[in-house]
C-alpha positions as CSV (number, residue, x, y, z in Angstrom):
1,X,-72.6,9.0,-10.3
2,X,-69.8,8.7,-13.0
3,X,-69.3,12.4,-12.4
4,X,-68.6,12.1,-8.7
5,X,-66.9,8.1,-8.8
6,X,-64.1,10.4,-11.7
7,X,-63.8,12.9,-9.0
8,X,-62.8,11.0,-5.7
9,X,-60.7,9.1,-8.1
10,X,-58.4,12.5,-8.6
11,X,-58.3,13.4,-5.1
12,X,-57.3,10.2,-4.1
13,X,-54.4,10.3,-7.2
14,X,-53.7,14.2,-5.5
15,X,-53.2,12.4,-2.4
16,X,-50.9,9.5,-2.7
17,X,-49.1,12.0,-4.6
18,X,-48.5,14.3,-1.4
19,X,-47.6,11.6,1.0
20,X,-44.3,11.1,-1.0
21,X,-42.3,13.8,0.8
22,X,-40.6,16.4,-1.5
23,X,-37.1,15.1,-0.1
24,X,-37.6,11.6,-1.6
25,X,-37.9,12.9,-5.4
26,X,-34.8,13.1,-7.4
27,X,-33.5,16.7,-8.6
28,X,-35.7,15.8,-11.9
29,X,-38.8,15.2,-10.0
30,X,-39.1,11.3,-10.5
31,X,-39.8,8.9,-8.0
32,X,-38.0,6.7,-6.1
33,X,-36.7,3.3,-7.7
34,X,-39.4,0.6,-7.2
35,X,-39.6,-2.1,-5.0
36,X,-36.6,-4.4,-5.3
37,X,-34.3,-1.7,-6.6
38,X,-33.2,-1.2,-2.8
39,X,-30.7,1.4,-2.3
40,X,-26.9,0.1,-1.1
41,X,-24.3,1.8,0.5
42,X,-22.6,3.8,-1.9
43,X,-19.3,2.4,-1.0
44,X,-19.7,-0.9,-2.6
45,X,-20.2,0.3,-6.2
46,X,-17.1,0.5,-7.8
47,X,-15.8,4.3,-8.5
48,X,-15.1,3.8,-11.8
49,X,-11.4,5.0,-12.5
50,X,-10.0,2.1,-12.0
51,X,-8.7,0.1,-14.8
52,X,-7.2,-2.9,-14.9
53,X,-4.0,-2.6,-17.0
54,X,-2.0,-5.8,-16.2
55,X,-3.0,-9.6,-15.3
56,X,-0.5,-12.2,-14.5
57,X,-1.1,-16.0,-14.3
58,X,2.4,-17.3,-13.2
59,X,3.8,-14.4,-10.4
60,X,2.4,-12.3,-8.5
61,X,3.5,-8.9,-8.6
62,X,4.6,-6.6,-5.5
63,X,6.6,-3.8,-5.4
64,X,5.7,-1.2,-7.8
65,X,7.8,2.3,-9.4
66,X,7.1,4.8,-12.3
67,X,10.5,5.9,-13.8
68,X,11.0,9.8,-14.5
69,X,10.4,8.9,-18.2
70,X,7.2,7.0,-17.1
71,X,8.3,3.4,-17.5
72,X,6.5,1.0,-14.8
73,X,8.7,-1.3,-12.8
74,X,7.1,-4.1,-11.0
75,X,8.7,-6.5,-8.4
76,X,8.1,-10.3,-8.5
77,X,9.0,-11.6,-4.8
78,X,9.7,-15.5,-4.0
79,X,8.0,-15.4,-0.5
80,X,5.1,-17.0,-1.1
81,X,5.6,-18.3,-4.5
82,X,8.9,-18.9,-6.2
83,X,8.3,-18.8,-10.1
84,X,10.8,-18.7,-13.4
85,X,10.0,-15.3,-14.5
86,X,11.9,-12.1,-14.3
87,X,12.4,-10.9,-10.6
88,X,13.0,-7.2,-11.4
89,X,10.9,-6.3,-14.8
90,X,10.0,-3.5,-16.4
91,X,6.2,-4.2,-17.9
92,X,4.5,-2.5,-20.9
93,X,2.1,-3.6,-22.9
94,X,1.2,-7.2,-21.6
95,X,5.2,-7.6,-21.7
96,X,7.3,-8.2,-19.1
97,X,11.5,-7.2,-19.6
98,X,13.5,-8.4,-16.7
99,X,15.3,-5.3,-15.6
100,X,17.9,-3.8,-15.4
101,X,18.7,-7.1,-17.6
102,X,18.2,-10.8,-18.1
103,X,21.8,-11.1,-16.4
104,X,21.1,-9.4,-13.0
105,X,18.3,-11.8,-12.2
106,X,19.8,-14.4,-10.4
107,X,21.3,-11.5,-8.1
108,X,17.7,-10.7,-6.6
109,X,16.4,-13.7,-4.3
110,X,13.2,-12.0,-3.3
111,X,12.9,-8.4,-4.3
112,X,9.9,-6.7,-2.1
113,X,9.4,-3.0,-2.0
114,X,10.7,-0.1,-4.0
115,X,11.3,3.3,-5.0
116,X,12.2,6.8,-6.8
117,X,14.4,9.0,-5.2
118,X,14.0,12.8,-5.9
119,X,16.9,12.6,-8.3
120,X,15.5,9.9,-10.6
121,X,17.6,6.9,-9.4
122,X,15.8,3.5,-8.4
123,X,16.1,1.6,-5.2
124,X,15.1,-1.6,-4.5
125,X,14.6,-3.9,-1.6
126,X,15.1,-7.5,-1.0
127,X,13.3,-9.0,2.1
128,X,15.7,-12.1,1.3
129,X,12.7,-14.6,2.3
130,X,12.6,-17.5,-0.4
131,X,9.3,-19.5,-0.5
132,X,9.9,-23.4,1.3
133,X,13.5,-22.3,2.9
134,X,12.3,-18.9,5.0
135,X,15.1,-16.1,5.7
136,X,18.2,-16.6,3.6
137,X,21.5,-15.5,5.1
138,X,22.7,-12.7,3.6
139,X,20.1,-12.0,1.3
140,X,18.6,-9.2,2.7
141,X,19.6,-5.7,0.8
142,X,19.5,-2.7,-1.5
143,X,20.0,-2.4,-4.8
144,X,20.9,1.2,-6.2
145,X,19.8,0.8,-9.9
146,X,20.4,3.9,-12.6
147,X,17.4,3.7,-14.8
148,X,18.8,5.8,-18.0
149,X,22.2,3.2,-18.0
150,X,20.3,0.2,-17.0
151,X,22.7,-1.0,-14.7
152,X,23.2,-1.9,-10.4
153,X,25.2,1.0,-9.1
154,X,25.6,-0.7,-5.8
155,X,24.4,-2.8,-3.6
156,X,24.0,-2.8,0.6
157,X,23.0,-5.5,2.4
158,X,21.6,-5.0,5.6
159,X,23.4,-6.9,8.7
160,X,23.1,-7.1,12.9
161,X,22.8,-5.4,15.0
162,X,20.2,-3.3,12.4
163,X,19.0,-6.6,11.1
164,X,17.0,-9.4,13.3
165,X,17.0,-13.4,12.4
166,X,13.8,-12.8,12.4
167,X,13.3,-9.3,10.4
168,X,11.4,-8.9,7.6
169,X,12.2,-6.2,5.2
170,X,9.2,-4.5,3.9
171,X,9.3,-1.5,1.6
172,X,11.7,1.5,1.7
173,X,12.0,5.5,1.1
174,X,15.1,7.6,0.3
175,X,15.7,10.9,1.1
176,X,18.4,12.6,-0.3
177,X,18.6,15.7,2.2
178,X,20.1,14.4,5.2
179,X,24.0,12.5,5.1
180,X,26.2,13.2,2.3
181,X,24.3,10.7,-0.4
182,X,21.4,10.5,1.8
183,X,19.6,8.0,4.2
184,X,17.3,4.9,3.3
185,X,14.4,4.3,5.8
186,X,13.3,0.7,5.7
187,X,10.0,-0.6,8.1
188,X,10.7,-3.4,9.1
189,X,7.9,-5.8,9.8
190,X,9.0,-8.8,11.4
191,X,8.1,-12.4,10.8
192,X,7.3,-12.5,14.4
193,X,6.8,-9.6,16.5
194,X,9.9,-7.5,16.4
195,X,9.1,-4.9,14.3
196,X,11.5,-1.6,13.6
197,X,12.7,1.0,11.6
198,X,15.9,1.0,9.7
199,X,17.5,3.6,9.1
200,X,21.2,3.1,6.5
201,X,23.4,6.0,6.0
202,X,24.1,5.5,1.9
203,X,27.7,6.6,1.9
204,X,28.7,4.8,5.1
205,X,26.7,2.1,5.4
206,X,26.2,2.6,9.3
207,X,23.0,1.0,10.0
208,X,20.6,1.7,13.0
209,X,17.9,-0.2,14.9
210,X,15.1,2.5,15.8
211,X,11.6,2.4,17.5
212,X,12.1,-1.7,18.0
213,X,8.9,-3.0,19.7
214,X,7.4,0.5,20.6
215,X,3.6,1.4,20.0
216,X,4.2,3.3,16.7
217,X,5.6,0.0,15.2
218,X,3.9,-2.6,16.5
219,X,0.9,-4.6,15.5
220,X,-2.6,-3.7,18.1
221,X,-3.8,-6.1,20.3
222,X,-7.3,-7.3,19.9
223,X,-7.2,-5.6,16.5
224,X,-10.4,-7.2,14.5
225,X,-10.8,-6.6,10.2
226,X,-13.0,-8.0,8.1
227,X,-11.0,-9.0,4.8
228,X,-12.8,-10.9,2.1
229,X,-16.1,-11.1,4.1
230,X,-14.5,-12.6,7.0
231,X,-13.8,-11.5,11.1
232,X,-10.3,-12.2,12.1
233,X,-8.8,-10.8,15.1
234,X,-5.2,-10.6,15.4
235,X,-3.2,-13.6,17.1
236,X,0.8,-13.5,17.1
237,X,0.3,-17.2,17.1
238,X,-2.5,-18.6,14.9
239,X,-2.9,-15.5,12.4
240,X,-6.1,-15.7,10.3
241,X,-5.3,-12.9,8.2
242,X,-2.0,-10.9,7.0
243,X,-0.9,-8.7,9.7
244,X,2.3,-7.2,10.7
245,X,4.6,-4.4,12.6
246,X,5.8,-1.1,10.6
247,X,4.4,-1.9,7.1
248,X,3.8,0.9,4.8
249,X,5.9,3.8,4.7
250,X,5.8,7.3,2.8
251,X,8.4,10.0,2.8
252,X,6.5,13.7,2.1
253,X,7.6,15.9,-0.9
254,X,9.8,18.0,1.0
255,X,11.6,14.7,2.4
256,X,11.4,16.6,5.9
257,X,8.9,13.8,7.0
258,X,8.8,10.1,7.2
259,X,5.1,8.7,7.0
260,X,4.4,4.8,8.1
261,X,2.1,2.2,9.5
262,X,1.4,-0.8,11.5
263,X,-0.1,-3.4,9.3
264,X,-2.0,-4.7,12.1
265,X,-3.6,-1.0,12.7
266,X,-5.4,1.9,11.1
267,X,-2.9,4.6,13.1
268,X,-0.3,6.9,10.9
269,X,2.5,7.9,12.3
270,X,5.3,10.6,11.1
271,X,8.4,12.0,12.3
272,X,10.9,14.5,10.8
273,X,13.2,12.8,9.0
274,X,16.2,15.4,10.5
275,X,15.7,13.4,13.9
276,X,15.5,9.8,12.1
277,X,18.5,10.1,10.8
278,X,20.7,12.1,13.2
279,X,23.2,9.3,14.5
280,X,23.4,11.2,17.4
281,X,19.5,11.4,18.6
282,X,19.2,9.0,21.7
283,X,16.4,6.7,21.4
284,X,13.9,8.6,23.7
285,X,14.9,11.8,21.5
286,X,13.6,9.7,18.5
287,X,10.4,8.4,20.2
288,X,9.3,11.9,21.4
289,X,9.7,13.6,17.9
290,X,7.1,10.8,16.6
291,X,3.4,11.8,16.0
292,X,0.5,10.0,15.7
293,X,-1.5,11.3,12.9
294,X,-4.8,9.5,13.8
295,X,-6.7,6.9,12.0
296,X,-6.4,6.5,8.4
297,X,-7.4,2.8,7.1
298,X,-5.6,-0.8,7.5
299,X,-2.9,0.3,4.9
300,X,-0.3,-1.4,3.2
301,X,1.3,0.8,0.1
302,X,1.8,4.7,0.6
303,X,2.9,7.2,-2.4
304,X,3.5,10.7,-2.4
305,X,2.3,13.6,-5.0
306,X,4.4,16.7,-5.5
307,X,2.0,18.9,-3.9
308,X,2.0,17.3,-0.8
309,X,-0.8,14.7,-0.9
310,X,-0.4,11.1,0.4
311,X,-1.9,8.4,-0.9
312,X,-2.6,5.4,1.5
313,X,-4.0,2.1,0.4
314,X,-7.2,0.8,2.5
315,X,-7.4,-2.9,2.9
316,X,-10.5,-3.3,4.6
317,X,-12.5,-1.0,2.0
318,X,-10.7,-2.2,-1.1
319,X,-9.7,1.4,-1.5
320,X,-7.2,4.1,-1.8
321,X,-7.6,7.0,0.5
322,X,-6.0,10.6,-0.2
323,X,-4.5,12.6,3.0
324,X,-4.2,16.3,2.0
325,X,-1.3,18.6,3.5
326,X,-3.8,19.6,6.2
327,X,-4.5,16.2,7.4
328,X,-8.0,15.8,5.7
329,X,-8.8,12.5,4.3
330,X,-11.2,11.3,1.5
331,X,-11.5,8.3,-0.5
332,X,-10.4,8.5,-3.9
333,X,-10.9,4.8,-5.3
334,X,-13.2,2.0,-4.3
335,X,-13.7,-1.6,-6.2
336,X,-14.0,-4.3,-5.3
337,X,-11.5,-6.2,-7.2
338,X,-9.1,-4.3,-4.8
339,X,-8.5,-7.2,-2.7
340,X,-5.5,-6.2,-0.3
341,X,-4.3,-3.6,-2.7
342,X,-0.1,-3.8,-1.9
343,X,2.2,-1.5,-3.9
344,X,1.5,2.1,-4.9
345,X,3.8,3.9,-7.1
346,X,2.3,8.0,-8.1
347,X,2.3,9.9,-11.7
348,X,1.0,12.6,-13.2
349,X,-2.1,12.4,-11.3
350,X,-2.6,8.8,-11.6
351,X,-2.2,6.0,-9.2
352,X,-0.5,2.8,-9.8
353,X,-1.4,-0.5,-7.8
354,X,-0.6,-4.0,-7.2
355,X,-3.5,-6.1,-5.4
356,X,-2.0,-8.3,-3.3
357,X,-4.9,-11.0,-2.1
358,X,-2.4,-11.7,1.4
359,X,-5.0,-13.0,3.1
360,X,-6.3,-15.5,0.7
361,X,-3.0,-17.4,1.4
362,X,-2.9,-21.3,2.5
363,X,-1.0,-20.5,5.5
364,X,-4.1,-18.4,7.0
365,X,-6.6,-20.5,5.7
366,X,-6.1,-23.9,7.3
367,X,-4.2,-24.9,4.5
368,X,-6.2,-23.8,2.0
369,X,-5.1,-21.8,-1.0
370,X,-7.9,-19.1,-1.8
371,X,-5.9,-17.0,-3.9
372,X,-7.3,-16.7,-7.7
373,X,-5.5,-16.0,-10.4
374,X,-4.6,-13.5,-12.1
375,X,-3.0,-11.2,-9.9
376,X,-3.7,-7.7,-11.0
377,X,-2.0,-4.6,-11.4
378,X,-4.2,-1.1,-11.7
379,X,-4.5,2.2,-12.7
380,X,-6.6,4.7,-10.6
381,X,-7.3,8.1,-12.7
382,X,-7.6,10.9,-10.1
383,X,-9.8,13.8,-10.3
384,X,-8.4,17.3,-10.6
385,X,-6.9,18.4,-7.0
386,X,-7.7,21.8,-5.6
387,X,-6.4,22.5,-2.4
């Protein structure tokens, strides 16, 4: 009896062995996790290169740029929050340095997006916006900024017809191949539904209007995210979340092709730079050379990598997504601390990001401030590229 009750034990062991399919053990044989250890999507674990390397109680940082000799700059805009600290700064450390010096501060009212031009210089753009007094006349402009002699070379400020009452300068790229110092782009995203893109000859200062309210720049209609764990739908008139025209903008290694996005979206859109800033291409010229690129995510930084990669920030996933010369996309960071990741500045193989929290603002909460401090600024470690 004991002989055959040992037996039917081991066939029914054999058994319940045999009804776990082959396909559910892990490479080292074991078993799956039990109960309560449910499996998740794999796109809400965090993907562990990225680090935290600033926190900031007082401002909340923007615009972002790596300097040739690999010195971060970080923008502090008024917008939204006007503060006492440094406007321009260069950060290390934990320690912020107002660049290019303590005595050029009071010369930037709101200072929004920047960049690196191929030859090492820094640009920088003011949206001119001040927090409790909107658009101030004027204000809105580049600064040209030599790094090594820590000085503003120049400065342009943006005007009509090129410039709306209601425009709102967003971020900028410079190419230096096309006019005889070369041509700033500018998206502009408008603080109502006017977007563009602006396009300033450096050495002559003509400034043109181009795309204004056409499909590649404008926000989509009936548009729906979910930001922060909440639906909102796009309304020109009672926004719920941060949306916008021509938002984000790239410029490729080559400078031969302009990169940008609709806030409001998930479409890229390029066009050669040769047409963009040809003073004599007629508008429909200009509209034809555009191409849609497909979907990417709802983006708000870009950055470029020598070898031709862009790098696109993804709201919606709290990510950063890679586009390869070919057009492929992958994800290359995920975390969820990366609420409404904003600037995006590249180096050596590493990213560089601000996290913006736009949505969390009173204005599209009823009032209600959601935003929690600190602000953050992060570096993303990427993994060897093999194209």
């Amino acid at each position: 009896m004991k002989k055959r009750l040992a037996l039917y034990t081991l066939l029914l062991s054999v058994a319940g062995s045999a009804l776990i399919a082959p396909s559910s053990r892990a490479d080292d044989g074991s078993l799956p996790p039990e109960q309560g250890e449910d499996s998740i999507d794999a796109g809400y674990k965090p993907s562990g290169n990225v680090e935290i390397v600033g926190r900031f109680q007082d401002a909340q940082p923007s615009g972002i740029a790596i300097l040739s000799d690999h010195r971060m700059v970080l923008g502090f805009p008024r917008s939204l929050h006007d503060h006492d600290g440094p406007r321009l700064a260069l950060y290390s450390h934990g320690k912020l340095t107002p660049f290019p010096d303590a005595e050029s501060q009071g010369r930037f009212v709101s200072p929004l997006g920047m960049t690196v031009d191929a030859s090492g210089q820094l640009w920088v753009l003011d949206e001119g916006i001040l927090a409790g007094k909107g658009t101030v006349p004027g204000a809105a402009r580049l600064f040209h900024i030599d790094p090594a002699a820590a000085r503003i070379v120049e400065e342009i400020q943006l005007s009509a017809p090129a410039l709306r009452s209601d425009s709102h300068p967003n971020d900028l790229r410079i190419d230096l191949t096309h006019g005889d110092r070369g041509t700033a782009f500018i998206t502009d995203s408008s603080l109502t539904v006017h977007p563009a893109l602006i396009v300033v000859d450096i050495a002559t200062n003509t400034q043109r209007r181009l795309l204004a309210d056409t499909e590649p720049v404008m926000p989509r209609h009936g548009f729906l995210a979910v930001l922060d764990g909440k639906a909102s739908r796009y309304s020109p008139d009672k926004p719920t979340m941060a949306q916008a025209g021509a938002n984000g903008i790239g410029l490729s290694a080559d400078q031969q092709t302009l990169f940008w996005q609709p806030l409001t979206s998930r479409e890229l859109y390029s066009a050669p730079t040769a047409v963009l800033a040809d003073p004599k291409a007629t508008e429909t010229e200009i509209e034809f050379s555009v191409k849609d690129e497909g979907e990417a995510g709802m983006g708000d930084g870009m950055a470029t990598a020598p070898d031709g990669r862009l790098f696109l920030t993804d709201i919606e996933r709290h990510g950063i997504l890679q586009r390869a010369p070919d057009g492929a996309i992958s994800v290359v960071a995920h975390d969820p601390r990366l609420i409404a990741p904003d600037g995006l500045a590249y180096s050596d193989n590493t990213l560089y990001a601000t996290i913006g929290q736009w949505s969390r603002q009173p204005a599209l909460n009823g009032g209600m401030d959601k935003e929690q401090r600190p602000w953050l600024v992060v570096k993303v470690s990427l993994p060897p590229y093999q194209p």
